[in-house]
N, C-alpha and C positions, 0 to 999 in steps of 0.2 A: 881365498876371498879377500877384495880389496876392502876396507872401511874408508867414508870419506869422513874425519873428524875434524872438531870445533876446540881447537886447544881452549879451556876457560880462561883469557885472558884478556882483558877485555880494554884491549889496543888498539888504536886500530893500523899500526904493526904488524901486527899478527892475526890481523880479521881477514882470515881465509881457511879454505879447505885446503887441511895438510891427506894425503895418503896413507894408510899404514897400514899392515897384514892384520888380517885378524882369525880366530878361528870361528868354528861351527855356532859357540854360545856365543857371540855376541849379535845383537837386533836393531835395525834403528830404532832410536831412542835409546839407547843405552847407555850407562856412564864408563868409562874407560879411564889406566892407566895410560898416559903416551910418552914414550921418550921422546923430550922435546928441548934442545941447546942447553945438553951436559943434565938434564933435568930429568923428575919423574913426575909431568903433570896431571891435572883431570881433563879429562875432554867429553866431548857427547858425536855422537854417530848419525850424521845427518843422513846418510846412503849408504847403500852395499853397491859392490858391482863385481865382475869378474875380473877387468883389467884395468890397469892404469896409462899412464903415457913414459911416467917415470921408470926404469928398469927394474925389473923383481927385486933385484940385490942391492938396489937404493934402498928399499923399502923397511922400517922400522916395524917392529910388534907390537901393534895393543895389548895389555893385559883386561882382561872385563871384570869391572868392579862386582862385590857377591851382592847383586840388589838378586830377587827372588824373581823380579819382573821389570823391563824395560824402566829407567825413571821417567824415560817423556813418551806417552803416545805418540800417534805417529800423526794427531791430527796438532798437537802440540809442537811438533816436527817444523810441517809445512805453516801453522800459525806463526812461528817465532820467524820464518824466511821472511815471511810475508810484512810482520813489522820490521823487521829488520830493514826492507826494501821502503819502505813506507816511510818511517821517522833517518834513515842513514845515520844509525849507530852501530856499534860493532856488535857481531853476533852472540859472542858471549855472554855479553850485558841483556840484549832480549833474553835467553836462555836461562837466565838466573831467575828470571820472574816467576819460572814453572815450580820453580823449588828452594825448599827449605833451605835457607842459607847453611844450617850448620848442616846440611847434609852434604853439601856441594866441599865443605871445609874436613869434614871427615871429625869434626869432634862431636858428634851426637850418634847414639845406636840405640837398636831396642831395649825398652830397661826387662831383662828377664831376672825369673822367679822358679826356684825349686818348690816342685809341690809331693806330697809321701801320697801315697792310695794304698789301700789296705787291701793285698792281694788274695790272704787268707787266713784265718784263724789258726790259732798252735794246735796245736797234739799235746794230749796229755803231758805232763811235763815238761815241755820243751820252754816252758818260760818258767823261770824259778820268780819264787814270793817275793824274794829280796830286790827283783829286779823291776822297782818300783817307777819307774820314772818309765821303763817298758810297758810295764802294763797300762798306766795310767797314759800314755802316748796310744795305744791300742785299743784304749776303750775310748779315746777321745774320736779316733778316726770310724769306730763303728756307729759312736753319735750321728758325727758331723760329715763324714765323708771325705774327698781330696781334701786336703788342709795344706797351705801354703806351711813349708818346713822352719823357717825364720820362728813364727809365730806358735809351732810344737818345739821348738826349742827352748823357747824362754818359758814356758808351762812343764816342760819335762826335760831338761838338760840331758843329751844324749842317748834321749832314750830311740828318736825316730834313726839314729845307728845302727844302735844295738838291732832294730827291728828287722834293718834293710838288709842285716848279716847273715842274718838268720831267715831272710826270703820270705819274712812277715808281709814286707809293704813295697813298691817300689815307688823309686825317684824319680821323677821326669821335670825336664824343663823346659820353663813354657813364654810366651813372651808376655807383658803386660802392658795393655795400650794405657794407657793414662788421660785422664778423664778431666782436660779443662776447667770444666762448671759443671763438676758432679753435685752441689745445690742449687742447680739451676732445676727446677721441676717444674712439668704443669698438668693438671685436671683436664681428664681426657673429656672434653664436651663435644657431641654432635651437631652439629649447626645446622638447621634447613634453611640452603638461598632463600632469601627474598626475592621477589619475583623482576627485582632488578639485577641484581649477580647473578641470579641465573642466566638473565640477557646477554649480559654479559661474557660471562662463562661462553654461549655459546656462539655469539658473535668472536669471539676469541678461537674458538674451535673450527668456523665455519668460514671466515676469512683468510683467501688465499695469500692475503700480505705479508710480508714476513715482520713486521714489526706493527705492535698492536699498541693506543696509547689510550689507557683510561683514567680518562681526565674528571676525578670525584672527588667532591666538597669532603673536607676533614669528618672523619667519622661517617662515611657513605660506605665501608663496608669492603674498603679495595684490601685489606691483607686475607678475608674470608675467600677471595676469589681467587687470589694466588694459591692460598692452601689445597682449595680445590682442584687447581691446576695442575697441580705438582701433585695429586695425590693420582689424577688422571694419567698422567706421566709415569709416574710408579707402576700404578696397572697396565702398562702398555709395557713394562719392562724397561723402562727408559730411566731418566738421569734427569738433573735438575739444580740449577744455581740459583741463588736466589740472594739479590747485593741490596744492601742497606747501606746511605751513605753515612751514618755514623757509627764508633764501635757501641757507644752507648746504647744502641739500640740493639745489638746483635743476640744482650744475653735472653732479652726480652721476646724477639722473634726464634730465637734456638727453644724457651718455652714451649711456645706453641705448638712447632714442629715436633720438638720431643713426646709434646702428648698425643699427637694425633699419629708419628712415625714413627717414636720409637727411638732407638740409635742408629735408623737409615738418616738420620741427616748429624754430620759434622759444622764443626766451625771453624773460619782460618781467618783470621787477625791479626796485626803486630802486636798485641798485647800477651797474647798466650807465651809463658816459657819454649823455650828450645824445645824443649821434649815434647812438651804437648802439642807444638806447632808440627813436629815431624811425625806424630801417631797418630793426629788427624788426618793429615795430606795424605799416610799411608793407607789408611781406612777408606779413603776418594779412592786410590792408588787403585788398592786391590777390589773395589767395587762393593766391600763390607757395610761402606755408606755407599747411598746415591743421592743424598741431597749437600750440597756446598752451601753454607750462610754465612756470611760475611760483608763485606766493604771494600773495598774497592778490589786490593790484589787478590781476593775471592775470583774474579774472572779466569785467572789461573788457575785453578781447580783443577786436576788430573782425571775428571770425569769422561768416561765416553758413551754413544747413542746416547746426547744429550736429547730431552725432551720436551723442554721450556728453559728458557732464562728471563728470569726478572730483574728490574731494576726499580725499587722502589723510588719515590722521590726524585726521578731523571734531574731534577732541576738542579740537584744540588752542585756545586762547584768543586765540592770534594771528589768529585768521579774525575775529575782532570788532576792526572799526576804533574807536580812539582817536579818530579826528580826523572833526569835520564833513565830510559825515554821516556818521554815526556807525551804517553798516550794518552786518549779520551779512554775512557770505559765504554760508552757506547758503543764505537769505531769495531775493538775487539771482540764487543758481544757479537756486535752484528756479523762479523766476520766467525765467529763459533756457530750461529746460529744460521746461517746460510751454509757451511759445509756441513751440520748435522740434519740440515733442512728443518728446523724445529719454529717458533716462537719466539720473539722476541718482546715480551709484554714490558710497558713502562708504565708507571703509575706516578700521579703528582694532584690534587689541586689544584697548584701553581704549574702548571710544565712551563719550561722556558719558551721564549718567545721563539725561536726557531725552530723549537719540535712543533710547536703546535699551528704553525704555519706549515709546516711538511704534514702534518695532520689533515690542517684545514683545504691543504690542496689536493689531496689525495694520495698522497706517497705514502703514508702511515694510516690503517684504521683508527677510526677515534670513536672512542665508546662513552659517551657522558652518562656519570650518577650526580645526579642534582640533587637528591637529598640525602637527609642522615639516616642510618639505617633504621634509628627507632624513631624516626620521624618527628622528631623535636628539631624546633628550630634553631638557626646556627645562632651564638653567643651575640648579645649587643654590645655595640662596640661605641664607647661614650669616649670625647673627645677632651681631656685636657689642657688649658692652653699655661705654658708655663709662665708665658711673657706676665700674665692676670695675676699669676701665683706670686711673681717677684715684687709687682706692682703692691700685694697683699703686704708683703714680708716676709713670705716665705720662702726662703732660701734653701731649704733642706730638700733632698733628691726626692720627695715625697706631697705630690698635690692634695689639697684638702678633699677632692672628692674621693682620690684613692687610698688614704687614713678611713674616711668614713667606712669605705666598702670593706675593707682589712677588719675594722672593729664589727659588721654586720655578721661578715667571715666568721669569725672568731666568734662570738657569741650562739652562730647557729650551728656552731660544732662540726664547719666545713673546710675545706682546704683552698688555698692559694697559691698562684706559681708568681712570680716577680720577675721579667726576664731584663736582663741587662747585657749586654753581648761585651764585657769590657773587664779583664779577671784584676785580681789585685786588689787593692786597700787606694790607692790615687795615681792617676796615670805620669803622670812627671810631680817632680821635688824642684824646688826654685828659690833661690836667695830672692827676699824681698828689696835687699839692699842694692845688689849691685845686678842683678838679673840672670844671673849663674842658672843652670841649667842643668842636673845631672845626667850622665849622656856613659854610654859602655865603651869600652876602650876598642871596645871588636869590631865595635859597629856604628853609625852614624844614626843614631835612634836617642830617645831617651829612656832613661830607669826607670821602671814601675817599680813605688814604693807596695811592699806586701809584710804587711802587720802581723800575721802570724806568725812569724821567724823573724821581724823588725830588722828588713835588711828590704836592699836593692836588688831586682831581678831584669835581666834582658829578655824580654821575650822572642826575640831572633834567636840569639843565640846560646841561650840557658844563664849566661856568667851570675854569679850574686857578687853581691858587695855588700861592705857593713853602712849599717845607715848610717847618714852625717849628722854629726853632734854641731858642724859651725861650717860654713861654706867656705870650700879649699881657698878659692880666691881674693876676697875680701875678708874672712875669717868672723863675717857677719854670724849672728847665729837666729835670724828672724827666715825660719826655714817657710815656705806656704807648698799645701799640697792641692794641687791641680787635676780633675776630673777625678770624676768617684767611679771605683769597681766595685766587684761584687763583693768584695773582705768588709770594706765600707757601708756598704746597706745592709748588710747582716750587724753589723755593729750598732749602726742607726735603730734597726727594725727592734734589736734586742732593749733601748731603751727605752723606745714606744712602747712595746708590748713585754713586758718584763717575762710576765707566766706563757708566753707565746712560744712554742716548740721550732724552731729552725735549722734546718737544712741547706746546706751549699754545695753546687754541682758546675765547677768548671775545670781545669786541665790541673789545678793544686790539689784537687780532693779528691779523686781519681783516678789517683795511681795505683797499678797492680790489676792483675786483667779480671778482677772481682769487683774494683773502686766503684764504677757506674752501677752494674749490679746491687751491692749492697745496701746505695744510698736511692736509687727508684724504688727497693724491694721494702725499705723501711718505710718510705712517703706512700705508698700501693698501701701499707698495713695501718696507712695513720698512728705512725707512730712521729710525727713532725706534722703541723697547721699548715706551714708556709716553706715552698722550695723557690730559692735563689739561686740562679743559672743563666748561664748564657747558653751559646745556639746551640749547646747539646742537649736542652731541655724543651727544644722548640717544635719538634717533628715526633711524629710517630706514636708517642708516648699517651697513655690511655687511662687515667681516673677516675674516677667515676665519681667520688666526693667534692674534686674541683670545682668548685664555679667563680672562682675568680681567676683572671691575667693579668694582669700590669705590667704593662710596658714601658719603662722608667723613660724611654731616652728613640723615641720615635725616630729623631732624627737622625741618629749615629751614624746609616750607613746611605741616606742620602746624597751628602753632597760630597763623594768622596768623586776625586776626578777619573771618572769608568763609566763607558757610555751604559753599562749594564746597574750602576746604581739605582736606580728609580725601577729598576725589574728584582731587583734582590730586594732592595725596600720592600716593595708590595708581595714579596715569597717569604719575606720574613716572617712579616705580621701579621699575613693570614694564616701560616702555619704556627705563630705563636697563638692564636687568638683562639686556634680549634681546638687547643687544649683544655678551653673552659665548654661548662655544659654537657658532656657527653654521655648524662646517664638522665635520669628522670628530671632533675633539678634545671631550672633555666641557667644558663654561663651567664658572664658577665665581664666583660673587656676594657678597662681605664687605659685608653691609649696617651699619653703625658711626649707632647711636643711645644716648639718655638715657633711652629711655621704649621699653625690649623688651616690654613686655608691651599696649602698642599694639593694639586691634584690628586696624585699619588696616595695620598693620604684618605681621600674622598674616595677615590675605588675603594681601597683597604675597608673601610668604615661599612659599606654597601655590600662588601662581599663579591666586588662586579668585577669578576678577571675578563668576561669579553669587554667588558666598555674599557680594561686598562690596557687590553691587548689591541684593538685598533687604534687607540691612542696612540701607543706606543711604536706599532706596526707601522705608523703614517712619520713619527717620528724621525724611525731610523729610514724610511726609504728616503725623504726627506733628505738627508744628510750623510745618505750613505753609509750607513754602516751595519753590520753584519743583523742581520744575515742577507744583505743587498753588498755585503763586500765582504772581506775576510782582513781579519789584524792580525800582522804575522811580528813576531817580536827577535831579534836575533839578539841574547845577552852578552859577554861577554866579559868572564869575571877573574881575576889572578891574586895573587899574594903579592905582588910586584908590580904597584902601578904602569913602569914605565912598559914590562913588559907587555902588561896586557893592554895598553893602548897600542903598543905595536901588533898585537894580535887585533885589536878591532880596526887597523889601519889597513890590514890583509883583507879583513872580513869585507871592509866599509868600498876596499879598491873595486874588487870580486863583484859585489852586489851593485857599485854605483852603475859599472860596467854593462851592467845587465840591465838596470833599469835604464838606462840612456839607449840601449837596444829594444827596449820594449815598455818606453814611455805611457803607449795609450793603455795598458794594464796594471799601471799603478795610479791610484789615486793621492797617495802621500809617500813621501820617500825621506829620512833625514836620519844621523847619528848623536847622541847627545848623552849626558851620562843619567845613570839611571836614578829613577827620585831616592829611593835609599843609596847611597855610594857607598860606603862601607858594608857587609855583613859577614859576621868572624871571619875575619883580617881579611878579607877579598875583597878588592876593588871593582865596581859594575858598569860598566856601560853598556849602552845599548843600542843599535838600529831598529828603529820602526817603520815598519810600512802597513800601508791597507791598500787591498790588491781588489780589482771588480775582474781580473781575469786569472782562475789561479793555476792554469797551464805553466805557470814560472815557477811553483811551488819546489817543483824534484830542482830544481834548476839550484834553488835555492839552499836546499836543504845539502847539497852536492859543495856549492861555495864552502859552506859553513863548516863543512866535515873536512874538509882540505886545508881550511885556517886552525884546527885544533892544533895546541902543540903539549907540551910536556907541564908549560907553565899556566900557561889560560885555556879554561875550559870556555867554549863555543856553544850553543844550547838552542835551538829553533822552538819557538811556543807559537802555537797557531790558535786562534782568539783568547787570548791568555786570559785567565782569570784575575789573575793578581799583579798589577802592573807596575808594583812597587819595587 
């Protein structure tokens, strides 16, 4: 038997299918030994076949790795061609997404355990008095039954030995999956639909579309219908994903699941150790689970007869991977869920302006919940003007009407969220004297000063530094600190309100794949008044004591240069705002901006996503831009400026080339360096285009993969999120 393998190498050198013998145990999907130039690689098994082209006695021998079961299904096979084909990266690199890094490296395996079982009782004297640590090992296992042997050992030192010598007890070893968020629990409650999820529900059921979008105001009841969903899935014997775009949200949705499923649903995150990351995947693997929850690379799930796949929050920008390659999350669902023939359900409030125009026209079904499930109405949202506040005197990151609400809060024995989307203690450090500027050596960014450790931190690139006592340059020591993060309003909050209990939740407080967990499970317990957070606290997240929001800094992600700003504005802060009100008590919303008279801000306020979305829908056609065009970005990044302008010089020859061939399908064309130029020691540049014809796209992606070299990485982003 021929095997056609994928040496893991992820070159693109060596992006092709090598030949090699193999025998009877290996499958596609399988992971394999290959000798490959003097080497003993991993590879994966893309096809069988009989024959090759190359001569038998060319031909090398796979060894087949001892996995129990294929690592890649066979629709994870033809998935990873298909991006592969799609994004024009090397195949290996797609292939990696399926699996646990440390599995692919060979330093992670199952953790097993010796367990004693008490086979049968002695015979009259066959256990002498003296042999005490036997006996009392003997009567512990007719207590308690199998007992892990580690644990009769330190209780009876030698005795589970002596037992197994004497054909008392026997030994077996067993594997032990390890259990992520084993204090992760939840109270099994039955739910009867409302007689709008139920609609739903069955418009979901009942629609031949393959991608369903319900589009329901915060608190209307969309994670009740996915459970249902998925539990329908189950009963059908099927399988089920289910992606949340932040981790913070995932231990809180694993909850739910866990009570109403059980250990059929897993979780897979970058956050879980090694180990727990590979005895998850293995539990999807061998079909122990059938529900996958997670975030983003959750869509890799080793699940098969999927059932539904969810994507809560479609809108969010985290489902677009940053990193080679560089897929949508959607893109992939949809492609899982067209070869399993299954569902594709998206849920959001806010859906972004392109889904919900592929909604509004009929390519996607679209199911509206207009109210909250317990029919209370949505939070009021009272407007701040900061400009009034300055005018007052007040200069603290804190307007007088939202102290007053904070003090109402507090008094009525209720809870608060604060949201500010900006971590740290002050966003840049500045000589007042000569205008110094602290800035990372790696990167062309400034320092965020963070007061908890009284040091400098990059947020590109992690570096710290000690904080300055006199500025390098002038040796001034008149330091000023510029924009307030979240370390700073918890500082501020703690001397307004001295006896006031508080809580901080951004990427510093948060570390370890419990961090989020710990700190929503204490503010859930009221054990904290007031939680301060940025956009991890802004989605999904359910209170019932809330009725306050504050939103420090309205304007933050307005007028950032991204035609998408003013659509993530208006997703921010209705998604922060839903977090107030969602139990019996009325919310209540202090939105705190410079610019009250904001359109953007006015929908926000009214709750009105259709009046912000034909706005905004008229906007972009207007002007062209997506989804009436596509923005396609080609990076180009090196440790070596000169080299990698000589790589974007390849790139830029390649592309102009094309575009001078097919002018009338570009709207914009030009190279220039990218607005951050440094990040850790890479140099960036970039070519932009926006294409109204994107028949040039493979064209495109083909340039770009033939300009990579050894020194500058090449990268295609197609409507990029992040344009920095």
């Amino acid at each position: 038997m021929i095997a056609e393998v994928i040496v893991d190498i992820a070159s693109s050198e060596t992006d092709r299918i090598f030949d090699y013998l193999c025998d009877g145990k290996v499958a596609v999907g399988s992971r394999v030994r290959a000798p490959f130039g003097g080497k003993t690689l991993p590879g994966f098994v893309m096809r069988l076949k009989q024959t090759s082209e190359l001569p038998i006695e060319k031909l090398k021998k796979v060894t087949p790795c001892d996995d129990e079961v294929p690592a890649l299904t066979e629709e994870c096979v033809r998935l990873a061609e298909k991006l592969t084909a799609r994004y024009r990266v090397p195949k290996a690199l797609v292939l990696r997404l399926f699996l646990p890094t440390e599995m692919r490296t060979g330093k992670i395996r199952e953790l097993m355990r010796n367990y004693a079982e008490l086979l049968r009782l002695p015979t009259a004297g066959e256990l002498s008095a003296r042999a005490k640590n036997q006996l009392g090992a003997l009567e512990y296992l007719q207590k308690n039954g199998k007992t892990d042997c580690a644990e009769l050992n330190n209780l009876f030192p030698g005795g589970v030995a002596g037992l197994e010598k004497k054909g008392l007890v026997k030994i077996t070893r067993e594997q032990i999956l390890r259990d992520p968020y084993k204090c992760v629990t939840g109270e099994r409650a039955e739910r009867t639909l409302t007689a709008d999820q139920a609609r739903a529900v069955e418009r979901v059921e009942r629609d031949e579309r393959a991608v369903q979008l319900i589009h329901g105001v915060t608190g209307s009841g969309k994670t009740e219908i996915y459970l249902t969903l998925i539990a329908k899935s189950l009963a059908e014997g099927k399988s089920s994903i289910f992606l949340v775009p932040e981790i913070s949200l995932t231990p809180q949705m694993l909850a739910q699941l866990r009570s109403r499923f059980g250990k059929n649903a897993a979780i897979l995150h970058s956050g879980l150790s090694a180990g727990e990351r590979f005895d998850e995947w293995w539990r999807l693997r061998t079909g122990e689970a059938k529900i996958a929850i997670g975030a983003r690379s959750a869509i890799f799930a080793p699940l098969e007869n999927l059932g539904v796949i969810i994507l809560d929050e479609e809108h969010d920008a985290s489902y677009a991977s940053e990193t080679a390659p560089r897929y949508n999350t959607f893109d992939v669902a949809y492609l899982r869920a067209k070869y399993n023939g299954c569902k594709l359900v998206l849920g959001s409030a806010t859906p972004s302006v392109d889904t919900y125009r592929r909604a509004k026209e009929g390519e996607f079904s679209l199911i509206r919940l207009a109210k909250r499930i317990n029919q209370r109405p949505l939070p009021e949202i009272v407007i701040a003007d900061m400009r009034s506040e300055v005018r007052r005197g007040n200069n603290s990151a804190f307007s007088f009407a939202l102290k007053e609400e904070i003090n109402g809060c507090l008094e009525n024995g209720k809870q608060a969220i604060l949201f500010l989307n900006r971590r740290g203690y002050s966003q840049t450090v500045m000589c007042k004297e000569c205008g110094y500027v602290a800035k990372c050596e790696a990167c062309d960014v400034s320092l965020t000063y963070h007061r908890d450790e009284d040091c400098l931190k990059c947020h590109y690139c992690g570096a710290k530094y000690t904080m300055l006592s006199a500025c390098p340059d002038c040796g001034g020591v008149k330091l000023a600190y510029a924009g307030t993060g979240t370390q700073r309003i918890v500082t501020d909050l703690q001397k307004l309100y001295p006896t006031a209990r508080i809580l901080r939740m951004d990427n510093d407080t948060t570390s370890g794949k419990e961090g989020h967990y710990k700190i929503l499970k204490a503010f859930g317990e009221k054990q904290a008044d007031i939680l301060v957070g940025t956009q991890m606290i802004a989605k999904g997240h359910d209170f019932p004591a809330v009725t306050l929001v504050g939103i420090l800094d309205a304007d933050m992600s307005l007028h950032f240069s991204d035609y998408r700003s003013r659509e993530r504005t208006f997703q921010l802060l209705t998604q922060v705002a839903g977090r107030s009100g969602r139990a019996e008590e009325k919310g209540k919303v202090v939105l705190q901006t410079f610019d009250p008279e904001n359109e953007v801000l006015r929908y926000a306020i009214g709750y009105d996503y259709e009046g912000f979305y034909q706005n905004e829908i008229s906007l972009r056609a207007a002007m062209a831009f997506p989804p009436f065009s596509k923005i396609v970005r080609v990076l180009v990044s090196g440790e070596d400026d000169k080299k990698t302008v000589e790589a974007l010089r390849t790139v830029y020859t390649g592309l102009e080339a094309l575009y001078l061939e097919n002018s009338e399908k570009f709207l914009f064309f030009n190279k220039m360096r990218a607005p951050i130029k440094r990040i850790q020691n890479k140099y960036r540049y970039q070519v932009l285009m926006r294409l109204c014809d994107t028949t040039v796209l493979p064209q495109i992606y083909e340039i770009c993969a033939l300009a990579r070299t050894r020194d500058a990485l090449v990268s295609v982003e197609e409507n990029p999120s992040n344009l920095s």
